[in-house]
C-alpha positions as CSV (number, residue, x, y, z in Angstrom):
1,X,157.2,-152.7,-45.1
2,X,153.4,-151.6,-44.5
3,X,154.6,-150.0,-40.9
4,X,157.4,-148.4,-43.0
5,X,154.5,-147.0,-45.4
6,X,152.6,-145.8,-42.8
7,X,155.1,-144.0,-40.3
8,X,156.4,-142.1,-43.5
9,X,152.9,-141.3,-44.3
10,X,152.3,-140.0,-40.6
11,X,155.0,-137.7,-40.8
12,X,154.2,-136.1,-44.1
13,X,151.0,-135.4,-42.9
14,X,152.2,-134.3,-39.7
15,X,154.4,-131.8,-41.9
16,X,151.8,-130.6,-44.0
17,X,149.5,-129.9,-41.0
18,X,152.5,-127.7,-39.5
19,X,153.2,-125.7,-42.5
20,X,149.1,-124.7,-42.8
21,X,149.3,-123.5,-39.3
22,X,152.5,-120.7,-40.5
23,X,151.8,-117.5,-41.1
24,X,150.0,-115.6,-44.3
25,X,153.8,-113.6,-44.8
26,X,155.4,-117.2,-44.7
27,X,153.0,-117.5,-47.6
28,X,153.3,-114.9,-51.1
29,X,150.7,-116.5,-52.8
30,X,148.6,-116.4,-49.8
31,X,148.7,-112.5,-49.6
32,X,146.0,-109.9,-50.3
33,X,147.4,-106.6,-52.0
34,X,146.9,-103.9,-50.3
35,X,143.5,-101.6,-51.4
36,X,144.6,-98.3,-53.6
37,X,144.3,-95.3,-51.5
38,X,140.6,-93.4,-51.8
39,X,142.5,-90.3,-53.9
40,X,144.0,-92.9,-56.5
41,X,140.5,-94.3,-56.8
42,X,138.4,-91.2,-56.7
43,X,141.1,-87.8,-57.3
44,X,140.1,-85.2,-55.7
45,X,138.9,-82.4,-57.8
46,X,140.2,-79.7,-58.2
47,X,138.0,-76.3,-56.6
48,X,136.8,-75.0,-60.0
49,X,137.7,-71.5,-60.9
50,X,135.4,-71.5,-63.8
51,X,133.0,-68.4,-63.5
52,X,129.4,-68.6,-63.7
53,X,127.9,-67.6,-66.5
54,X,126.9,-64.1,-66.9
55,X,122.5,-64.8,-67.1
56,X,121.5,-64.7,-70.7
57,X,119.1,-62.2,-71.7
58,X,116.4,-62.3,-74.8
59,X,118.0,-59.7,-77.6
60,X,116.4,-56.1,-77.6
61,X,114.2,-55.7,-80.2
62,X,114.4,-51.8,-79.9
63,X,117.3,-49.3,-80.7
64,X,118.8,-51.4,-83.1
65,X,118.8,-54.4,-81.4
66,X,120.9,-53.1,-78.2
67,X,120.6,-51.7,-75.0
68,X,121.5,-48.1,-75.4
69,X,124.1,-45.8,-73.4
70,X,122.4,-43.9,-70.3
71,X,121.2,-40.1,-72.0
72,X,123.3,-37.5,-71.5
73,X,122.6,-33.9,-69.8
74,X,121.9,-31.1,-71.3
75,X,123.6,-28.2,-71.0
76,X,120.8,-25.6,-71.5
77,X,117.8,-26.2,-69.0
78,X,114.8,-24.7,-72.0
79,X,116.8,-27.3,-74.1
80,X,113.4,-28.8,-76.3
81,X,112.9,-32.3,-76.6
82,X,114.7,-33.8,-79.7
83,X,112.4,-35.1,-82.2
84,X,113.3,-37.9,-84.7
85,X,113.3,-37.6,-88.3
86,X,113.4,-40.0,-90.8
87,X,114.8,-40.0,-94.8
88,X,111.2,-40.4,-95.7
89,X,109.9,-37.5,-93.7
90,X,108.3,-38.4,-90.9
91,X,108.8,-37.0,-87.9
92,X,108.8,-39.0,-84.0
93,X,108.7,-36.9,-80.8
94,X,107.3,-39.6,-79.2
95,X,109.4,-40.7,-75.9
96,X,111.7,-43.2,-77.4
97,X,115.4,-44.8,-78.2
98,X,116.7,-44.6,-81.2
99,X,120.3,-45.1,-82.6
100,X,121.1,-44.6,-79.2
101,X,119.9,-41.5,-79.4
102,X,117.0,-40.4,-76.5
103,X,114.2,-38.5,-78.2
104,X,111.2,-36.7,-76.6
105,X,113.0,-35.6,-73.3
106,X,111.0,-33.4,-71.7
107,X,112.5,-29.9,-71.0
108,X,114.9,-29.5,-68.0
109,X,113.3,-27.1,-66.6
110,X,109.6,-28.7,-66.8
111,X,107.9,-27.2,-63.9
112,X,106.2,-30.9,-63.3
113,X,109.4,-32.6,-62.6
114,X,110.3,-30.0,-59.6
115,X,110.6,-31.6,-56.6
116,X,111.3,-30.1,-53.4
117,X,113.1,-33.1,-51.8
118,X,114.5,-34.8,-54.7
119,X,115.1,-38.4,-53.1
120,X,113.1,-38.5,-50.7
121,X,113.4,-42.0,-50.5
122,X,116.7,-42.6,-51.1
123,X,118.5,-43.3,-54.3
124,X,118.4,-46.7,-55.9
125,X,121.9,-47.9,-56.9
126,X,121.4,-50.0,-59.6
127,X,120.6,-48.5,-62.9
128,X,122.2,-48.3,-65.6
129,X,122.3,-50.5,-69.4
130,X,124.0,-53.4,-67.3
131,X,121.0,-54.5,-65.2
132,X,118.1,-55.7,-67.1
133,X,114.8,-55.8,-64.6
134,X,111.6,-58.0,-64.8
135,X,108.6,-56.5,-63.4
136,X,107.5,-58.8,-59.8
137,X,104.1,-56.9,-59.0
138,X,102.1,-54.2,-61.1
139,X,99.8,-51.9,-58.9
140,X,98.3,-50.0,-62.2
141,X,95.8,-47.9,-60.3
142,X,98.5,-45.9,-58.3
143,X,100.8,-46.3,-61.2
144,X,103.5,-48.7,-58.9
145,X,105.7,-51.8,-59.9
146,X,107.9,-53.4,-58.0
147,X,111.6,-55.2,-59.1
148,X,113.0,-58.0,-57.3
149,X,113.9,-57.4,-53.9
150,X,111.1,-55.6,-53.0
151,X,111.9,-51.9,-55.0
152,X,109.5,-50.1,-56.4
153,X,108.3,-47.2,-58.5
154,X,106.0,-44.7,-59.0
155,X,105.6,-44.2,-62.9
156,X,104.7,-39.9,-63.3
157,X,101.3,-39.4,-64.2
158,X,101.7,-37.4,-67.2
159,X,103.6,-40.3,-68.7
160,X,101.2,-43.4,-67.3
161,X,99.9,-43.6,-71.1
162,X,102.8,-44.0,-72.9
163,X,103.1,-47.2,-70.7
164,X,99.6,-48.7,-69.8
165,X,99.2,-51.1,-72.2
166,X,103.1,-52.6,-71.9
167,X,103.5,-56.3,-71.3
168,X,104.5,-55.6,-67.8
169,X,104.9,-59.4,-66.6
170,X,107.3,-60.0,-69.7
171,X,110.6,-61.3,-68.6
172,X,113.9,-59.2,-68.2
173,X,112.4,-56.8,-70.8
174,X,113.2,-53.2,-68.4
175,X,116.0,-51.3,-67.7
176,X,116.2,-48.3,-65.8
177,X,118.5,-44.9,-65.8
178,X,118.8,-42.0,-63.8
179,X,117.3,-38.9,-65.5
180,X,120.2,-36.5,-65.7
181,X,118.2,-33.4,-66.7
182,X,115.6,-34.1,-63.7
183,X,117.2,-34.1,-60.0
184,X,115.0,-36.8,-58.0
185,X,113.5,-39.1,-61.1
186,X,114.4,-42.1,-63.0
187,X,113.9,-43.4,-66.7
188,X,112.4,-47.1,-67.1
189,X,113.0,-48.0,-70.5
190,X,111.6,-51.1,-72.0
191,X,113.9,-52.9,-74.4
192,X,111.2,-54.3,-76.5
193,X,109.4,-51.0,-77.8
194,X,112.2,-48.5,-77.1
195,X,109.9,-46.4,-75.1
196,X,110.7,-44.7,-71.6
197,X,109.1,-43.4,-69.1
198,X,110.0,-41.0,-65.9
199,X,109.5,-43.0,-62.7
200,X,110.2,-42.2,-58.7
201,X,112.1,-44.4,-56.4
202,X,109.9,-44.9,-53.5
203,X,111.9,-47.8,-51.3
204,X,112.2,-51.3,-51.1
């Protein structure tokens, strides 16, 4: 009886050892699930088509809180400067922007804004009430600033007063136009006092 016990004992053991030995697909619960692909754990996304914003600018203080419309040519070259007048009587002929109105333009035919090359050096391409300008560098002995990229001006003497004493390193706070009654200058205009001045593209 106790050899009995122990050959069956052998052979269970013998079996058990064989069927350890079998392989993991002989074997469900043995198995390891595969590992979800990288896309099902992390998607891809998408490229955006989301457009960058457009860069936000302080509000004009001046001309009724906007940037105004370039000025528009006059069609008689002794055409006076336009002065502003107000309900309570008080006149402005001072170079400024108004109710998108231009006022103390300076005669077409101003002998001072002849020039006998006008753009002499070259034409700068982007003026206009869409580009808003902060001042990089301020040379105010030879009345010169510079934009970014390296342009810069020469403000006309005649006009250096009007502008002298603006905040010149303020942010974003200049625009400029081409002058449409005088054939080589430009206008700066400052969107915080409504002033302008006639400046000279000399490079970048």
């Amino acid at each position: 009886m106790k050899l009995q016990t122990i050959l069956l004992a052998g052979a269970f053991a013998v079996a058990q050892a064989a069927y350890a030995q079998r392989p993991e697909e002989d074997h469900p619960q043995a198995q390891h699930p595969e590992a979800p692909h990288a896309q099902e754990e992390h998607p891809q996304t998408p490229h955006s088509t989301e457009k960058h914003p457009e860069p936000r600018y302080a509000a004009p203080r001046a001309n009724q809180g906007h940037i105004p419309p370039p000025p528009v040519k006059r069609p008689s070259p002794s055409a006076p400067p336009e002065t502003e007048r107000h309900v309570n009587g008080k006149v402005n002929g001072t170079q400024h922007v108004s109710n998108n109105q231009w006022y103390g333009h300076d005669r077409p035919d101003d002998k001072r804004y002849h020039l006998d090359h006008p753009f002499e050096h070259g034409h700068f391409e982007h003026f206009g009430a869409s580009y808003r300008y902060r001042i990089e560098r301020i040379d105010r002995d030879h009345h010169r600033f510079w934009l970014p990229g390296g342009f810069y001006f020469e403000v006309a003497s005649w006009d250096w007063p009007i502008c002298a004493d603006w905040c010149w390193d303020c942010s974003d706070d200049f625009v400029i136009y081409e002058d449409p009654d005088h054939s080589g200058w430009y206008l700066l205009y400052n969107v915080y006092t409504g002033a302008y001045v006639h400046v000279m593209y000399m490079g970048g």
